[in-house]
N, CA and C of each residue as an Amber inpcrd file, in Angstrom:
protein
   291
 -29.2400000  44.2980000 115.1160000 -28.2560000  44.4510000 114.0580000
 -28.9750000  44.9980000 112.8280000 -28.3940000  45.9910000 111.6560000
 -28.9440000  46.5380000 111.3620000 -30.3840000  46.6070000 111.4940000
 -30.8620000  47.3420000 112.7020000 -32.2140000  47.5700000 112.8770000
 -33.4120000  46.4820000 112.7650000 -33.3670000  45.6900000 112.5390000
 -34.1450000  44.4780000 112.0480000 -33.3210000  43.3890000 113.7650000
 -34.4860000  42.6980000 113.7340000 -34.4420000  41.8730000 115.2580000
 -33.4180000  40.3110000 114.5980000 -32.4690000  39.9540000 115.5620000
 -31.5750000  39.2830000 115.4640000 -31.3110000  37.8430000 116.4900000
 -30.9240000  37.1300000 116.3970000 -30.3300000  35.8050000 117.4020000
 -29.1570000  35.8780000 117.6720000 -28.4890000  36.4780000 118.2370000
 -26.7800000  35.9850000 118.9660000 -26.6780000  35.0940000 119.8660000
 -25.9850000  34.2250000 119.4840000 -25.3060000  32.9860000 120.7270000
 -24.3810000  33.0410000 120.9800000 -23.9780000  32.8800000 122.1090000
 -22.3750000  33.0200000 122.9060000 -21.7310000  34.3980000 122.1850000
 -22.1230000  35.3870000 121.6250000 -21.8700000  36.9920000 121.5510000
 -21.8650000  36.7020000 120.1670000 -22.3250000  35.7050000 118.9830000
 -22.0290000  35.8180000 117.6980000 -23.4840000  35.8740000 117.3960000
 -23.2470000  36.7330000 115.9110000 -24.5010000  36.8740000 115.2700000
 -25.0640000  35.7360000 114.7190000 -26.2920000  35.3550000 114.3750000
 -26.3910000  33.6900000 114.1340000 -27.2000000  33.4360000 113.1600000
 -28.6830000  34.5170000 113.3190000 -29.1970000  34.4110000 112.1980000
 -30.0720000  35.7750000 112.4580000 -31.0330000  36.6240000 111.8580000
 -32.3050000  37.8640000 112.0770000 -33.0100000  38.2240000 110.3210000
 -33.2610000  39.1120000 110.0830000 -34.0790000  39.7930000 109.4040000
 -33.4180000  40.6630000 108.9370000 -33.5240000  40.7180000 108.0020000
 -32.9300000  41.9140000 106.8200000 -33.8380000  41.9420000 105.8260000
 -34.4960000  43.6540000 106.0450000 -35.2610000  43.7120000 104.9010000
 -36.2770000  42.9550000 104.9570000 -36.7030000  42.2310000 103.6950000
 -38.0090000  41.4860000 103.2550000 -36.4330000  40.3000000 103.3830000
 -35.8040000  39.6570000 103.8920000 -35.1550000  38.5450000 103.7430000
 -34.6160000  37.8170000 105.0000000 -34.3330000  36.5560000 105.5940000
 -33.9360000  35.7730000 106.3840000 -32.3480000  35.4070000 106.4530000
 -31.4770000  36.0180000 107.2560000 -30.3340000  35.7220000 106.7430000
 -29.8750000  34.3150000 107.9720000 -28.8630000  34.0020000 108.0400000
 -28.4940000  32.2980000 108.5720000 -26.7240000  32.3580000 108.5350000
 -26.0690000  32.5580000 109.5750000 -24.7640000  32.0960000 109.6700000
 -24.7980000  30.0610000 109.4670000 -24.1940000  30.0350000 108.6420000
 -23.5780000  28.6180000 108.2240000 -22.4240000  27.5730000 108.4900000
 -22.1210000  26.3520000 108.4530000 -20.5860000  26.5620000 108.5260000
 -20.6190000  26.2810000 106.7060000 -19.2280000  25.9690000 106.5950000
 -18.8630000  25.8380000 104.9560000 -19.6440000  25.2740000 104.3160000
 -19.6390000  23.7670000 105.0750000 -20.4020000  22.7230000 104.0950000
 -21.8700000  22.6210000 103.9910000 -22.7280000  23.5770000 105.0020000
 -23.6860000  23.7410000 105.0100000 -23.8150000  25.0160000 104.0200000
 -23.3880000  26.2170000 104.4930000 -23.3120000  26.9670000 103.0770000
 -23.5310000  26.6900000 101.3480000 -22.6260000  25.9780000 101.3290000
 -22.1880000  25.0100000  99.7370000 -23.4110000  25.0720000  99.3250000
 -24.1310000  23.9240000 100.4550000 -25.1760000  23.0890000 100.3670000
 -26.5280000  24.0810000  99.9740000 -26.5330000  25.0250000 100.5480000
 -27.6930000  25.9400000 100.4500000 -27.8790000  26.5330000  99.7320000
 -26.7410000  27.3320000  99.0120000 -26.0970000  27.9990000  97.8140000
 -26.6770000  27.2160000  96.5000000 -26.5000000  26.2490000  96.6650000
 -27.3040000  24.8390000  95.1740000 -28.2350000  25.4750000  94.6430000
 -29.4220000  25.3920000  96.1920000 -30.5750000  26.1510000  95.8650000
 -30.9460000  27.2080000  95.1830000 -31.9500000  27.4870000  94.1460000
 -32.3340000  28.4870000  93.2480000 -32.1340000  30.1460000  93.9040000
 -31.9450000  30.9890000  93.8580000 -32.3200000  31.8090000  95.0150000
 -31.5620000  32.7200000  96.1320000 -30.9790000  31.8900000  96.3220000
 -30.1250000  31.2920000  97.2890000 -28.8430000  32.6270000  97.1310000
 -28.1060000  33.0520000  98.2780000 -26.9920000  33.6910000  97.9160000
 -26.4880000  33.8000000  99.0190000 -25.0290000  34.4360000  98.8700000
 -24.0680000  35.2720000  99.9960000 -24.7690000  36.3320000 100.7860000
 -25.0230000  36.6160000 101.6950000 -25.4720000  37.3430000 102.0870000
 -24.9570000  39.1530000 102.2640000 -25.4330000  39.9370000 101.3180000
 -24.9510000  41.5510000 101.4040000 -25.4760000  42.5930000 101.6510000
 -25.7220000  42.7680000 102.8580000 -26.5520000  43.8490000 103.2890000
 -26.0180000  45.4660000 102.4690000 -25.2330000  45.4910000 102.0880000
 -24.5950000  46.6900000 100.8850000 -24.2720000  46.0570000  99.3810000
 -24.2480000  47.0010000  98.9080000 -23.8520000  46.1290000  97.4670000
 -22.0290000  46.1300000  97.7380000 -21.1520000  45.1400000  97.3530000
 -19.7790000  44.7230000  97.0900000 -19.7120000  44.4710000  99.1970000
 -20.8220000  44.3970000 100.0970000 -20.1560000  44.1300000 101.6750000
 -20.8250000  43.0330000 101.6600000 -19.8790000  41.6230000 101.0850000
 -20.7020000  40.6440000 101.1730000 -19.9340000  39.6870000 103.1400000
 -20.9160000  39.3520000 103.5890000 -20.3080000  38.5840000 104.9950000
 -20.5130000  36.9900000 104.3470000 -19.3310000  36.5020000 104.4830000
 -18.7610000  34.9840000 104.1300000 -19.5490000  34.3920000 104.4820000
 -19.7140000  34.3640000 105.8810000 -20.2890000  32.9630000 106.6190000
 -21.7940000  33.1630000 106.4540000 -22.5010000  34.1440000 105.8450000
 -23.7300000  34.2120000 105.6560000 -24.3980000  34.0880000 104.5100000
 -25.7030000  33.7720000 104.9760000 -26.8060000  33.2070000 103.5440000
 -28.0130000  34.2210000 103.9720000 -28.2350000  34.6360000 102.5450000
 -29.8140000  35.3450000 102.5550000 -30.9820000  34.1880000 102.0190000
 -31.8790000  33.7930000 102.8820000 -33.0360000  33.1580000 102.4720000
 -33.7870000  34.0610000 101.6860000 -34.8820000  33.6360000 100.7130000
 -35.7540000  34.2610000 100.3380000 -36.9500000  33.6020000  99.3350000
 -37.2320000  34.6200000  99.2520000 -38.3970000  33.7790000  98.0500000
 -39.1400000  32.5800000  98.4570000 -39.2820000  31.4760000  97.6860000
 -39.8500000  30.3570000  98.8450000 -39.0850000  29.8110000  99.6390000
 -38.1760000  30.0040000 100.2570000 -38.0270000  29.4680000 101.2960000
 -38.7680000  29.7070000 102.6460000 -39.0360000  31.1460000 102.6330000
 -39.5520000  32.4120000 103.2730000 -41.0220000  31.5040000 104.0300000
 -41.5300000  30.8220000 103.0590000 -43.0010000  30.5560000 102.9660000
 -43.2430000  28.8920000 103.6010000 -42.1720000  28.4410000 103.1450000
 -41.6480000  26.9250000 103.8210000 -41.0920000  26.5020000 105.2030000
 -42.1820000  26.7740000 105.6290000 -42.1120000  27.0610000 107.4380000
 -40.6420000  26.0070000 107.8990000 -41.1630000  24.6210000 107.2750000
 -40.3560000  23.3870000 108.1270000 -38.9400000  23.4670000 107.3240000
 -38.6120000  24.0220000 106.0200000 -37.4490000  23.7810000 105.4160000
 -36.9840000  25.2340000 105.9030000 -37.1430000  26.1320000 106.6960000
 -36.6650000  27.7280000 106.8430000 -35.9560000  26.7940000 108.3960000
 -37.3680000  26.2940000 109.1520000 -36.9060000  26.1480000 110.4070000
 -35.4790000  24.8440000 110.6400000 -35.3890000  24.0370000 109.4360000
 -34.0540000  23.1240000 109.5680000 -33.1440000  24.1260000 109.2030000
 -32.7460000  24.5950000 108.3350000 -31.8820000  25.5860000 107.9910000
 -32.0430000  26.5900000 109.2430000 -32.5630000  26.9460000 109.9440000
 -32.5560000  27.7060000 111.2520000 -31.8890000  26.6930000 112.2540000
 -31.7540000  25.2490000 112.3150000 -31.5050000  24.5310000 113.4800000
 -29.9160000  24.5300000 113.2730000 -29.7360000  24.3540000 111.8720000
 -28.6010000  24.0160000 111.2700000 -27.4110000  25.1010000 111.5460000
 -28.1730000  26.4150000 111.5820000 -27.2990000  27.5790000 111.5650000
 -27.3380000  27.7920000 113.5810000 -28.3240000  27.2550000 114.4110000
 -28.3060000  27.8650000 115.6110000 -27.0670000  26.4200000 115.6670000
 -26.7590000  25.2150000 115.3140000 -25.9060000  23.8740000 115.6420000
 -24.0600000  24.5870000 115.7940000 -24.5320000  25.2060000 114.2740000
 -22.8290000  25.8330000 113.5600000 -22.5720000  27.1030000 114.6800000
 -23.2540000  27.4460000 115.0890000 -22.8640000  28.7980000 116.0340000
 -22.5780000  28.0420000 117.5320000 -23.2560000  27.2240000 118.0040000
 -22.9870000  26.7430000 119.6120000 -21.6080000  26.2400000 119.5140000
 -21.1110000  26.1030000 117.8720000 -19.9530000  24.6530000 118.4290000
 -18.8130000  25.8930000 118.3800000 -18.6910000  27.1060000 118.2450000
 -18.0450000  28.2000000 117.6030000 -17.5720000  28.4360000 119.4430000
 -16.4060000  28.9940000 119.7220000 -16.1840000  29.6400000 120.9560000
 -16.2910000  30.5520000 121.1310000 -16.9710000  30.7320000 122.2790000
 -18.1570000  32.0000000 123.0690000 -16.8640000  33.7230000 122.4770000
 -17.6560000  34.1460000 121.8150000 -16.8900000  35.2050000 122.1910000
 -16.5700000  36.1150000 123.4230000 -15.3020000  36.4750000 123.4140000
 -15.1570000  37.0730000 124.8960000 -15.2750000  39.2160000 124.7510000
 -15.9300000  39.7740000 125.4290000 -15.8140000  41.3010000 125.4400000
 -14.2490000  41.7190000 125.4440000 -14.6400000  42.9620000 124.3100000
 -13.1230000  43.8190000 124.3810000 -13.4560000  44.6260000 125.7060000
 -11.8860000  44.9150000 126.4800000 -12.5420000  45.4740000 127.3710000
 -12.9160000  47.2400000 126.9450000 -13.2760000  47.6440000 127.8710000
 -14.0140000  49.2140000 126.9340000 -12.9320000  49.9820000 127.2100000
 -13.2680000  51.1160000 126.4060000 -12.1500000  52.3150000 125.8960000
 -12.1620000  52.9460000 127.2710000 -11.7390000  53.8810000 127.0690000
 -11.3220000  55.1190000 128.3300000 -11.5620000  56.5220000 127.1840000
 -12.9510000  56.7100000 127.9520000 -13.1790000  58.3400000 126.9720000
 -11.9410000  59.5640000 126.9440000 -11.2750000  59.8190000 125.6620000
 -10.3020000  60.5590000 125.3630000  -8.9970000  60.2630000 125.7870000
  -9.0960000  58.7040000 125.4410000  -7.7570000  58.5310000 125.5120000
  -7.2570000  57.8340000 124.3470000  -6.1740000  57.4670000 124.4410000
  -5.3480000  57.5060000 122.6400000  -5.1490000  56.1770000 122.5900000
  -5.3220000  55.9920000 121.5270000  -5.0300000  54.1510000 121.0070000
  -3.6360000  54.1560000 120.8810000
């Protein structure tokens, strides 16, 4: 996902690398929670394309092996309980929506 190496579980994006930064799908109340932190933000890989359910790590967190890796357990917990996404089935080359 954007070019940078990623984690998907059950077909959802969950957490990877962006840039010099760590991003982390959340649920709400874990979000909130992380957001407190100095630093801390919505995650926007464009400026004004911010994705809801995501957080950009950075700065020290980056460096805080054991507080990156709970916030990593936390975000792989919020994605397993999520239902598996299922495949669209695929297009038919040149044919009309």
């Amino acid at each position: 996902m954007f070019g940078y190496p990623c984690i998907f579980i059950n077909g959802h994006l969950t957490a990877g690398l962006f840039q010099d930064r760590v991003m982390l799908r959340l649920s709400e109340e874990d979000r909130a929670k992380f957001l407190t932190e100095r630093g801390h933000r919505i995650f926007e890989p464009m400026s004004g394309r911010t994705m809801k359910e995501y957080v950009e790590a950075s700065g020290d967190l980056l460096t805080a092996r054991r507080r990156l890796s709970a916030w990593l357990e936390r975000s792989v917990s919020y994605v397993q309980s999520l239902k598996p996404k299922t495949k669209k089935p695929a297009r038919k080359p040149g044919g009309s929506t």
